[in-house]
N, C-alpha and C positions, 0 to 999 in steps of 0.2 A: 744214697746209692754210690759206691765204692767204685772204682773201676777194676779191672780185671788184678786176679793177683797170682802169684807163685801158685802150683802146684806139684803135686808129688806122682811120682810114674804109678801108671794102672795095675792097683792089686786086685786078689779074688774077693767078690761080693761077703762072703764070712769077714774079711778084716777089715772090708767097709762099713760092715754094719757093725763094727767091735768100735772103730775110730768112733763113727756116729754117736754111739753110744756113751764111748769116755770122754767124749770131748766136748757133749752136752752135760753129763755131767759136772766134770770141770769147769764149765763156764756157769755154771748155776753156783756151785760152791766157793768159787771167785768169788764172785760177786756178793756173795751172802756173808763174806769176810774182807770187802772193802775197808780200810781204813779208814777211820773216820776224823781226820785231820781237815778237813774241809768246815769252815763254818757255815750250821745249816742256814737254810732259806726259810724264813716265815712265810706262810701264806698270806699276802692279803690282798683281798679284793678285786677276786677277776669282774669284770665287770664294773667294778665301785670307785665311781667318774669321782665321786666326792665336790667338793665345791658348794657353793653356796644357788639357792636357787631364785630362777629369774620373777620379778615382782609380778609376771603374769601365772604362773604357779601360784603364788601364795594368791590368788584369786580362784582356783581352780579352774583353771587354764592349761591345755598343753603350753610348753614354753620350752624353747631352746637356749642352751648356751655353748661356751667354746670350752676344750679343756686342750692343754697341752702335751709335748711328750706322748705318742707323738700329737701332734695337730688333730683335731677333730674336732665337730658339730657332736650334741647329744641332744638328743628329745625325749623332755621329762613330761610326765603328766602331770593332773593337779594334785595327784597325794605325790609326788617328788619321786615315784619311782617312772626306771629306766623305760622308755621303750622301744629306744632306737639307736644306734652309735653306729658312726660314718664318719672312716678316717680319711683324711686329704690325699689326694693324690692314691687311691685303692678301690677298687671295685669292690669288696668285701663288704657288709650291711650285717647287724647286729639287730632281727627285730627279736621283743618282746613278743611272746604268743602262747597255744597251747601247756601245761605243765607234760612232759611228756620222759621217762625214765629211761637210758641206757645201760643194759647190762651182758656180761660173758660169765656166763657162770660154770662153762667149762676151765675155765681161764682165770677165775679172780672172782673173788665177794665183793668187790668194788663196782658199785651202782650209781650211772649219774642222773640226778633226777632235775629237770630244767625245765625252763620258759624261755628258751635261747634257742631264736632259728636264724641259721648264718646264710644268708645269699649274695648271689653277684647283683651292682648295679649295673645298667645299660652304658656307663661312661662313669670316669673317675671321678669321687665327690672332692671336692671345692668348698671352700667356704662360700658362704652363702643360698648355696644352691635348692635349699630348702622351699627359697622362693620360687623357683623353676618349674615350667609346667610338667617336665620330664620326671623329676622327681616327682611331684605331686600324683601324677598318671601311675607311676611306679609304685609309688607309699599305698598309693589306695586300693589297688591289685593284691598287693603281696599284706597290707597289714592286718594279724590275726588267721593267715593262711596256715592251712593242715596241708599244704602240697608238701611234695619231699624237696627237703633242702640239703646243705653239703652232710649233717651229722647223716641224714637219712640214707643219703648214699653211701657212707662211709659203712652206714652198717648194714648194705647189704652186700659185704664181700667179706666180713666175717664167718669164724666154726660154724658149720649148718646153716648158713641163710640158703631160703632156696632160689632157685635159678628162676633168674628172667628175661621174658622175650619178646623180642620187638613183632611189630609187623609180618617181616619177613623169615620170622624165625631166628634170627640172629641173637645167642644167648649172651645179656651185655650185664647181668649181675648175677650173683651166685656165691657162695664159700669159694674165695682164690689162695691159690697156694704161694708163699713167697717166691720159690723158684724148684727148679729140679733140681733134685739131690747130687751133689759133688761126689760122684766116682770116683774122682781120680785122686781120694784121700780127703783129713777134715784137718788140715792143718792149720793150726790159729781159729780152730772155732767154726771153719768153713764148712757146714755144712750143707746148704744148698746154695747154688748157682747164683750171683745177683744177671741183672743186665735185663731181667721179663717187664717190658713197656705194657703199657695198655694193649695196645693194637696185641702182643701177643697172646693178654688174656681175652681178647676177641677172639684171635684167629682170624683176622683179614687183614690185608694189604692198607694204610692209611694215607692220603697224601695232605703233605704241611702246605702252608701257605708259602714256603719258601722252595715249594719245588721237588722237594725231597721225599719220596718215599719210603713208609717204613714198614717192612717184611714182616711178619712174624712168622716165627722158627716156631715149628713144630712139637719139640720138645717142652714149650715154654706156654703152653694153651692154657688155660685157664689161671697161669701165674701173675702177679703182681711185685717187686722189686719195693722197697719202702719209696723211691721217687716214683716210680710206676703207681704205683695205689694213690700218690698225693694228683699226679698227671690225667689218673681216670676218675677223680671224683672232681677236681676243682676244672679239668678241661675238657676230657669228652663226654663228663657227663652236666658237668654248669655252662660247659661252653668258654671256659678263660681260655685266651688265645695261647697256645701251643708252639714250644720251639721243636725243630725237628733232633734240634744238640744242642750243648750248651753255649757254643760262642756261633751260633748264627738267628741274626734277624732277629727281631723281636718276641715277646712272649714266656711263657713259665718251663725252662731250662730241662732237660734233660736229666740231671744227676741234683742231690742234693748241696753238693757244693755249688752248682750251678744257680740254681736257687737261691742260696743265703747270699751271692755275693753278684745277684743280677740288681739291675737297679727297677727291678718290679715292684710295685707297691710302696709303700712305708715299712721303714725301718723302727722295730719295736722296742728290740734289746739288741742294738748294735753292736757287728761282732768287731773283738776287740783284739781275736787270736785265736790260737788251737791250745793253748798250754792250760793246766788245770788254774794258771791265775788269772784267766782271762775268763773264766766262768762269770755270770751275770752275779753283781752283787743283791739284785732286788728281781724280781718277778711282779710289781704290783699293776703294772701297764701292761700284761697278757691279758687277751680277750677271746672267748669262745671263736673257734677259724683262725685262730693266728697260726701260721709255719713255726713247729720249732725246729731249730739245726744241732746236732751234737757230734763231739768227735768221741768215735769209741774205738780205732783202729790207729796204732802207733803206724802199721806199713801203709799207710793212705796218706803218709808225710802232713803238707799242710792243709790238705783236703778236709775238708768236713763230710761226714761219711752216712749218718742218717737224717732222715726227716719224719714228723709226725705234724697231726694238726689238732691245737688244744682241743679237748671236747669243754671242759668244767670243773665244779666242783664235786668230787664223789660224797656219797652221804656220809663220810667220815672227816668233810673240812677238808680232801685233799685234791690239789690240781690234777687233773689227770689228761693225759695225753691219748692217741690213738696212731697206728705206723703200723705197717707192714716188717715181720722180722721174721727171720730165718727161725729163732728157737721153738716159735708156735706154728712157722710154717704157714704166714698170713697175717693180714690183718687183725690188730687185737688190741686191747687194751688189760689184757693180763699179765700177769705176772711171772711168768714164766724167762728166767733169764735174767730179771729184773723189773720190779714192779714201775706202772706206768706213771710214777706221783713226778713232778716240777719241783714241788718242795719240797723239803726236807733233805735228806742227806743220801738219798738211794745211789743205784746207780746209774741213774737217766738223768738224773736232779745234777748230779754233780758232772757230765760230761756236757749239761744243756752250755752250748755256746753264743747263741743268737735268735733271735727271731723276729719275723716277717708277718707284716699283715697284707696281700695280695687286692 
């Protein structure tokens, strides 16, 4: 999420929706003739801790070991697959479970099909903590659960999901829109508004732990901003504690620069800069819920400008991500503007600059 930028004085609705028009264009046919002077990214191994397994495995044993890069615990079964990863210092939990498919098929042929449910822990995992009564309470609740996890929330604020409501009526999932449509011209690509937090695609008033208050504007109701979408799946609807902006109090920041460069979580693919050299040389330590950060706006200077949260592998071997973007107008994992892939050479692959495991 971007911060505010230049705009152009108010024309009539016909040359708004002409900009709209060619300037979605334009940015589809950009991108579709990116240069490809970048060397690509292999895919390998979301998920695929690799290593050697522990002598309680080769007895048919759950067995745990450590792997590195970053720091983590994993628990293998006795045939040596995955069924649990829990990085140091991140709330974030990687279990094994149901096979269950994601797909946008208004958006993209691109289908992820998994056994990857990503949830928060009740406190940051540590080494060793396997032995801990908290986790053991925890593991035995949540493992092999069909409750909704972060991808499940994630997809209900995509094209056509439908609306859901609480208790009180209060409609808190549904198809969300990235933001309201930029009237006041679509210069550099701008076509809808960023700045629409959670609380606006509620529509009610929120208070932070810090005091702060957050309004939402009317104009911005059922919208989602790409930080916005990551703030209402991983905070108001998992519960990660919440900054009200990016430099107060603790918590998951405000904007996606805020994000890549708070000191929340573990650090994945540390960022190393905004410049196309400073793009990630490897991808193989991404894990289903990881934050990724990309710069795709020259006028956002050194800011890093979106955010998305891995989902997998699509059933064509490729990394796919999922983020809220102005081209689809929402949450998505299509291809519209630029397909969702990490690897290879697209245009998401080549602007990815960092990522975050929370």
């Amino acid at each position: 999420m971007a911060g505010r930028k230049k705009s152009r004085p108010v024309v009539s609705a016909l040359v708004v929706s002409a900009l709209v028009l060619t300037s979605g264009y334009l940015t589809v046919e950009l991108r579709k003739n990116e240069e490809r002077a970048v060397t690509e990214i292999v895919n390998v191994g979301v998920l695929d801790g690799g290593g050697s397994r522990a002598s309680a495995q080769e007895q048919g044993e759950d067995g745990w070991s450590r792997l590195d890069n970053p720091a983590r615990s994993v628990l293998r079964g006795g045939d040596g697959k995955v069924k649990a990863v829990l990085t140091d210092g991140a709330l974030t939990a990687t279990l094994t479970g149901p096979a269950r498919t994601f797909a946008e098929p208004s958006s993209t042929g691109s289908k992820v099909s998994t056994t990857d449910w990503v949830r928060l822990l009740p406190q940051p995992w540590e080494k060793g903590a396997e032995k801990e009564a908290w986790f053991k309470e925890w593991y035995a609740e949540w493992e092999g659960s069909e409750e909704d996890d972060l991808f499940a929330y994630a997809f209900q604020y995509v094209a056509g999901a439908p609306a859901k409501k609480n208790a009180e009526g209060l409609v808190y999932a549904g198809d969300a829109d990235f933001g309201p449509l930029n009237t006041t011209g679509a210069e550099g690509g701008d076509l809808r508004l960023e700045q629409s937090d959670f609380y606006d695609y509620l529509g009610i008033p929120y208070s932070f732990r810090d005091g702060a208050v957050g309004t939402p504007e009317t104009m911005r109701h059922r919208a989602l901003d790409c930080s916005g979408f990551i703030r209402m799946v991983f905070g108001y609807r998992a519960r990660y504690p919440l900054r009200s902006a990016d430099g107060v109090g603790d918590g998951l920041p405000r904007t996606a620069n805020g994000m890549a460069r708070s000191r929340e979580g573990a650090d994945v693919l540390p960022l190393k800069g905004v410049s196309a050299e400073d793009r990630p040389s490897a991808i193989d330590q991404l894990q289903p819920g990881d934050l990724v950060f990309f710069k795709l706006d020259r006028r956002t200077g050194e800011r890093l400008d979106h955010v998305g949260m891995v989902l997998g592998y699509d059933t064509e071997g490729h990394v796919i991500f999922v983020s809220s973007r102005e081209e689809v107008n929402g949450p998505t994992i299509g291809d519209v503007g630029g397909v969702s892939r990490l690897d290879g050479n697209g245009y998401y692959a080549k602007t990815l600059r960092s990522a975050k495991r929370l």
